[in-house]
Each structure stands twice: as structure tokens, then as C-alpha cells.
VMD Tcl script that draws the C-alpha trace (Angstrom):
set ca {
  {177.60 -208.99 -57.73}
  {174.18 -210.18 -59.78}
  {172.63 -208.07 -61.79}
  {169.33 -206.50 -60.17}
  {166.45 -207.81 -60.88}
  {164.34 -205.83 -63.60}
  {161.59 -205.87 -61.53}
  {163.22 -203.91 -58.75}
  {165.41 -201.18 -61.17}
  {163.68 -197.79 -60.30}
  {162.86 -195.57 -63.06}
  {163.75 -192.02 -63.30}
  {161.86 -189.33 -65.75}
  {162.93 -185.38 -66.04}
  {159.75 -183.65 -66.74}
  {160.16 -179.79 -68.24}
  {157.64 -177.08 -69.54}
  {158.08 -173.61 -70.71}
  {160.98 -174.48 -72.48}
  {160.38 -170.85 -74.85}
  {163.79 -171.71 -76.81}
  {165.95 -172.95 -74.44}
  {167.78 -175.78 -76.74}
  {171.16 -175.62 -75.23}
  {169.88 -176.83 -71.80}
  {166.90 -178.83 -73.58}
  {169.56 -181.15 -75.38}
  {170.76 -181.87 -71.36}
  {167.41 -182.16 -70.06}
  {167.02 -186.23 -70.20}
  {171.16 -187.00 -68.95}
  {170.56 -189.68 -65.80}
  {166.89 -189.61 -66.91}
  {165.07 -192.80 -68.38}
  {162.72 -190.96 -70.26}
  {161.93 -186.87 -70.77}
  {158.22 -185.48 -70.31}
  {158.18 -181.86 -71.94}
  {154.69 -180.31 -71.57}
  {154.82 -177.50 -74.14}
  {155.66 -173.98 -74.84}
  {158.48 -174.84 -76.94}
  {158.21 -171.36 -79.04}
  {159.64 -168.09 -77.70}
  {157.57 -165.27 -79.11}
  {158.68 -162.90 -76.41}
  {160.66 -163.24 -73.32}
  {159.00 -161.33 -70.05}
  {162.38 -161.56 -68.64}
  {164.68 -160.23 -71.18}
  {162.82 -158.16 -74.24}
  {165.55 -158.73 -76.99}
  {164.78 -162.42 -77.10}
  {162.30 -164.14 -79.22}
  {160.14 -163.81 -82.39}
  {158.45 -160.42 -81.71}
  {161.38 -158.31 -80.77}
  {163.54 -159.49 -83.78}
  {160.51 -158.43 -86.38}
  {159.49 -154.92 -84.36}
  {162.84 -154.24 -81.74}
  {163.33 -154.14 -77.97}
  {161.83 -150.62 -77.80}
  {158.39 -152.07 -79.02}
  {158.82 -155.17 -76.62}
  {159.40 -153.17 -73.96}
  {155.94 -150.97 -74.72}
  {153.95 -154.46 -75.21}
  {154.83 -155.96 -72.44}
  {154.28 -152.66 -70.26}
  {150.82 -152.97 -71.85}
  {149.89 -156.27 -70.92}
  {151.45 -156.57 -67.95}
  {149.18 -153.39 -67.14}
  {146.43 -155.33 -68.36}
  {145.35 -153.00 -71.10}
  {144.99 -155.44 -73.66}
  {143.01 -153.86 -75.97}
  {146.17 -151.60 -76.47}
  {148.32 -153.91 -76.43}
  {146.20 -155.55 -79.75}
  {145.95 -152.22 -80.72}
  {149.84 -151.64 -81.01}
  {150.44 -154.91 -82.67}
  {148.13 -154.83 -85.28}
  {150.01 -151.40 -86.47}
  {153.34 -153.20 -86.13}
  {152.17 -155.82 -88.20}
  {150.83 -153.75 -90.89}
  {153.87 -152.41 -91.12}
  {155.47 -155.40 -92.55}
  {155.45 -155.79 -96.24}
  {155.12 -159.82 -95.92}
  {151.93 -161.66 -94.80}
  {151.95 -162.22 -90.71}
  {150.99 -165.89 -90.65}
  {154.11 -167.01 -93.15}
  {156.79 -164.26 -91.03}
  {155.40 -166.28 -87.86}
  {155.62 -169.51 -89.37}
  {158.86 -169.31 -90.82}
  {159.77 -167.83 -87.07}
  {158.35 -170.48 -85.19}
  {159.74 -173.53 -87.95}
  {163.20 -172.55 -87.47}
  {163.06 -172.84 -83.51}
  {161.18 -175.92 -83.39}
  {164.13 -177.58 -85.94}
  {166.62 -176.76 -83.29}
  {164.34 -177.63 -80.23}
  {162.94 -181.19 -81.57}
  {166.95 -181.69 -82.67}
  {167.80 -181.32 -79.37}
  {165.00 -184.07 -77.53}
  {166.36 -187.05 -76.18}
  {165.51 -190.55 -76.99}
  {162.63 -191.31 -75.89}
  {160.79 -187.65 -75.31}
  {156.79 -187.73 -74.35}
  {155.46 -184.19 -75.15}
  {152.08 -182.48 -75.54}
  {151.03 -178.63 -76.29}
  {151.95 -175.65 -74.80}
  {149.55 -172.73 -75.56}
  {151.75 -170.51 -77.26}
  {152.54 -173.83 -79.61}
  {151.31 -174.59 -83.40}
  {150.54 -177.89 -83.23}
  {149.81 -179.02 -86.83}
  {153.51 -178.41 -87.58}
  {154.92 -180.71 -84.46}
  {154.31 -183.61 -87.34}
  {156.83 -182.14 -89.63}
  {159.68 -182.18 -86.73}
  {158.83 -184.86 -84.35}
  {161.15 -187.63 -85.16}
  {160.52 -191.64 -84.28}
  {162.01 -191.23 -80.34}
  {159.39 -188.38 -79.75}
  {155.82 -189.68 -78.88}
  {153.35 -186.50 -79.50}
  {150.05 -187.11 -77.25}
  {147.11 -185.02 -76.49}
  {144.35 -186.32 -74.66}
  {146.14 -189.58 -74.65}
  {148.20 -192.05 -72.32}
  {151.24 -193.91 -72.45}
  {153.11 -196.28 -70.20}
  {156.27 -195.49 -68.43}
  {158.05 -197.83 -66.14}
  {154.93 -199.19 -65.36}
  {153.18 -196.23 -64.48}
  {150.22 -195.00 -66.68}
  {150.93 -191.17 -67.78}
  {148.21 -189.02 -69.07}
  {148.84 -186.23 -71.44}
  {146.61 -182.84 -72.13}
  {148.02 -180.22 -74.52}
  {147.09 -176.27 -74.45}
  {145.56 -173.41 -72.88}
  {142.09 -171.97 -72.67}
  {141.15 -169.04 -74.58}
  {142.40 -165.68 -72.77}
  {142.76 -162.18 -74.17}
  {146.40 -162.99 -75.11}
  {145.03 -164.86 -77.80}
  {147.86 -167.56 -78.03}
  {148.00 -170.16 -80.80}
  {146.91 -172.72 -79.33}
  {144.02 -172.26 -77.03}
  {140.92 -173.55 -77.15}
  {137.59 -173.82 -75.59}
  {136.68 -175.32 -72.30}
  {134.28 -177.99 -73.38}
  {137.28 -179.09 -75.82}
  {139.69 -178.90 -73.09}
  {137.26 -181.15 -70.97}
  {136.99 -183.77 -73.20}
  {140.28 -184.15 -73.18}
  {140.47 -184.48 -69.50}
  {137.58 -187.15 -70.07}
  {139.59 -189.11 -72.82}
  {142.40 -189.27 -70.43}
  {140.60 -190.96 -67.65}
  {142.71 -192.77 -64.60}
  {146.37 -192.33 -64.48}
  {149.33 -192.46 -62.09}
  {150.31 -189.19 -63.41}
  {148.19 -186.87 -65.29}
  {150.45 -184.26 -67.79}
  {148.91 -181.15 -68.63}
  {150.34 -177.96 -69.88}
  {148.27 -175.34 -67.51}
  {147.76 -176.16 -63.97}
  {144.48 -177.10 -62.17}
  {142.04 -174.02 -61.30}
  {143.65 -173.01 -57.65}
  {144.63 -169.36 -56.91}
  {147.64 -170.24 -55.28}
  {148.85 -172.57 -58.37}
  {147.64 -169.71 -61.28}
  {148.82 -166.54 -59.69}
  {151.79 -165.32 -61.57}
  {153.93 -163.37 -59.08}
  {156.12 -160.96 -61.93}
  {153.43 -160.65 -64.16}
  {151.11 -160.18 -61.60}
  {148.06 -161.26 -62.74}
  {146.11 -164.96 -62.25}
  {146.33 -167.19 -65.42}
  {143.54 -169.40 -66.32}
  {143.97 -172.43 -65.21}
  {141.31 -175.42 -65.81}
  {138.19 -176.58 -63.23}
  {138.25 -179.38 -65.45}
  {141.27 -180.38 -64.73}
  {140.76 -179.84 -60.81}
  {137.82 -181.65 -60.57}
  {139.59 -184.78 -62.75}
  {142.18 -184.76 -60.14}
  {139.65 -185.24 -57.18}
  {137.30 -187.71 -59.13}
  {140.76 -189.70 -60.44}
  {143.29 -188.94 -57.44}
  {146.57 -189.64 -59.57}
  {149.76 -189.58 -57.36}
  {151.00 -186.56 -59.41}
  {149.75 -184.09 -61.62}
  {152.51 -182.24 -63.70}
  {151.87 -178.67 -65.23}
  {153.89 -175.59 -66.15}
  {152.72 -172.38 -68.04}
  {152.60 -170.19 -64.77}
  {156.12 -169.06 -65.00}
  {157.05 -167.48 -61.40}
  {153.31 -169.26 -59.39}
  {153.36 -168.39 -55.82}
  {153.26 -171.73 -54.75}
  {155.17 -174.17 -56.73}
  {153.30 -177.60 -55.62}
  {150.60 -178.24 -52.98}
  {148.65 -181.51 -52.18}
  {144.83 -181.82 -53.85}
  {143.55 -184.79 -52.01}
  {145.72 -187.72 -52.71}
  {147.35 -185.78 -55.46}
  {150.72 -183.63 -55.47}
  {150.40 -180.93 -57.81}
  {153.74 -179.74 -59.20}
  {154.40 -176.85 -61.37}
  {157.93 -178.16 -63.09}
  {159.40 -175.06 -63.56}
  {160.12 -172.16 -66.45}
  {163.10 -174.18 -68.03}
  {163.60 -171.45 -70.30}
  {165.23 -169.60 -67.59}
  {166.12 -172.35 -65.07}
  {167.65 -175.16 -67.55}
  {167.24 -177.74 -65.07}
  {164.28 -180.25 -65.51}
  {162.01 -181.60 -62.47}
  {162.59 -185.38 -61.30}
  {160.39 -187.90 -61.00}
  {161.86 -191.37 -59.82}
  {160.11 -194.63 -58.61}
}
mol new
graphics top color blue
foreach p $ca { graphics top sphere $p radius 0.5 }
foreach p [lrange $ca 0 end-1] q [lrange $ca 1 end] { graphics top cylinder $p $q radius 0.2 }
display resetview
């Protein structure tokens, strides 16, 4: 039989988010897959799900975990801060080198454990200065940036907006905009947080609405890519829903699913 042409080979790309330390199923993530898309949240700081994983309950125990979470979940955030900041005093060694040394020994196992090639951007719970350190030459780091796959044009915006929770990487909404802006018209437009829709922000465990971006939603009317790709809500109540011309998809929490989302054309 001839070969197929290479104009008519189909391309396939496995698209995760929330990955929160989940290297065993992240080093599986691009098998049958042309290319992987991971769109952030590679550090686990604390695990909703299961208290005795992550950064937090290794320095202050399961016991305290269990009290933050019950906190925030609660939304009484000002406790929650309030509880921290005496755990934290209670360490002998300054807080931004215990997290840093925290966070640098998960991302050496998670950017290990990326496939050749890997396109990834910013979660908001991510330290982006140190992705340069660990991204090696078959991971492409954008932000506010595009890239070509398979002929398709794929735009990429990193992080959250700023919330209570005070994560490490959010910023303001006139940043986050003119990201959005940089970005422009794409097939498929990459983003770690999901458009500003009730439905698509609504956290169903946690039970509370994450912030999503208007931004974002009003790019994907003005631009009408064929997808837009976003994670960060772990358990949404609704898990994709047409804008317009454009299927919204929330990818999935692969940190407790390890099985990424499909794209193929």
C-alpha cells in the first residue's frame, strides 16, 4: 500500500491541566499523541482530595491540612491566613527558600517526565521564573504567545487572577488582558482558567465559583476559535459547553484522573 499523503495524516494532541504532581501518569500523558499541551498547575501545595499529599501537609501535618482546608472551603479566609502565618512562624527556616526548595524538587520530576515535544503555559499555583531552570529543548514555554501545530495556530495564556487564596502566580486583570490581546486569532486558544461563565467556574466539591476571566470570554466571541482549552476548576459543573462558534472544554484534574483530553484533526 503507498504511504499516505502528508497532507492528509491527521494529527492528534493530548491536552492536560491540573497536573498538582501527578508524574507517574504525566510521563504517559503524550503515548499515541503527536504533541502534549499541559496548561499549568504543575505544583501540589495541597491536595483537596487527599490532605497527606503535597507541600503544606509535609511541613505542618494532615491534622493542620485538614483545619485549612475546612477553613477555606468555609470561606473564612481571613482564618485560614490567620492559621498559616502561625504555622509558618513556627519554622526556624525562611518560608520563601522551604517553598522553593518544595516546589524545585517536584518540578525536576514533572519536567523529567514531559514528552517530546510538550507546549505548556502557567498554572496559578505555578512559579514561573524557575520553569527556565527545568524546561529542557522539547518543552516550548509560552505565555501570551502562539505556536503552530499540525497546521493549526494554538494560543497560549498562563495564570490566574488575583483571589483571596493568594496563589503564586496571579496577577491583575489588565495584565491578564493583554495577554488575551497579544494572543489575537487562533484555532485554539490555551488558557489556564476558563472563560467568565457560571456554569464553567462553579466548583462543585469546593463549592464555591472560581474566577474565571471576561477577558477571556469576550476574546472568544470577538475571535470565535474552534476550541478553547482551560483547566483550574477541578470538579466544574459543566465540563464543556458551546460559546458561539467556540467549544469550551475544561480538560480535566489530571492529578486525579491521569488520563489527558484528545484533540485530533
Amino acid at each position: 500500500m503507498a504511504p499516505t499523503p502528508a497532507r492528509n495524516r491527521r494529527t492528534r494532541v493530548h491536552v492536560v491541566s491540573d497536573v498538582h504532581g501527578n508524574a507517574r501518569d504525566l510521563a504517559r500523558a503524550g503515548e499515541g499523541a503527536d504533541a502534549l499541551i499541559c496548561l499549568g498547575d504543575l505544583v501540589l501545595f495541597l491536595d483537596y482530595a487527599d490532605h497527606s499529599r503535597g507541600i503544606f501537609p509535609d511541613l505542618f501535618g494532615v491534622e493542620n491540612a485538614d483545619r485549612i482546608v475546612a477553613l477555606r472551603t468555609a470561606r473564612r479566609f481571613e482564618e485560614a491566613r490567620a492559621l498559616g502565618a502561625s504555622l509558618w512562624a513556627g519554622l526556624e527556616e525562611n518560608r520563601a527558600a522551604v517553598i522553593e526548595e518544595a516546589v524545585r524538587k517536584q518540578y525536576a520530576e514533572l519536567f523529567a517526565a514531559f514528552p517530546t515535544p510538550t507546549y505548556a503555559t502557567y498554572g496559578n499555583v505555578d512559579m514561573p521564573p524557575l520553569w527556565r531552570e527545568y524546561a529542557g529543548p522539547g518543552t516550548t514555554v509560552l505565555d501570551g504567545e502562539r505556536v503552530e501545530i499540525g497546521g493549526r495556530v494554538f494560543g497560549f495564556v498562563g495564570g490566574g487572577l488575583r483571589t483571596p487564596m493568594r496563589t503564586p502566580y496571579e496577577i491583575s486583570d489588565e495584565e491578564y488582558a493583554a495577554k488575551i490581546e497579544a494572543v489575537g486569532e487562533v484555532d485554539v486558544l490555551c488558557t489556564h482558567i476558563p472563560p467568565e461563565v457560571p456554569e464553567l467556574v462553579y466548583d462543585t466539591v469546593a463549592r464555591r465559583f472560581e474566577r474565571g476571566s471576561h477577558a477571556l470570554l469576550d476574546a472568544i466571541r470577538r475571535t470565535r476559535p474552534r476550541y478553547a482549552l482551560f483547566g483550574h476548576v477541578h470538579q466544574p459543573l459543566v465540563t464543556r459547553m458551546r460559546i458561539g462558534a467556540t467549544e469550551c472544554v475544561n480538560v480535566g484534574h489530571f492529578a486525579s484522573t491521569g488520563t489527558p483530553w484528545a484533540l485530533e484533526w
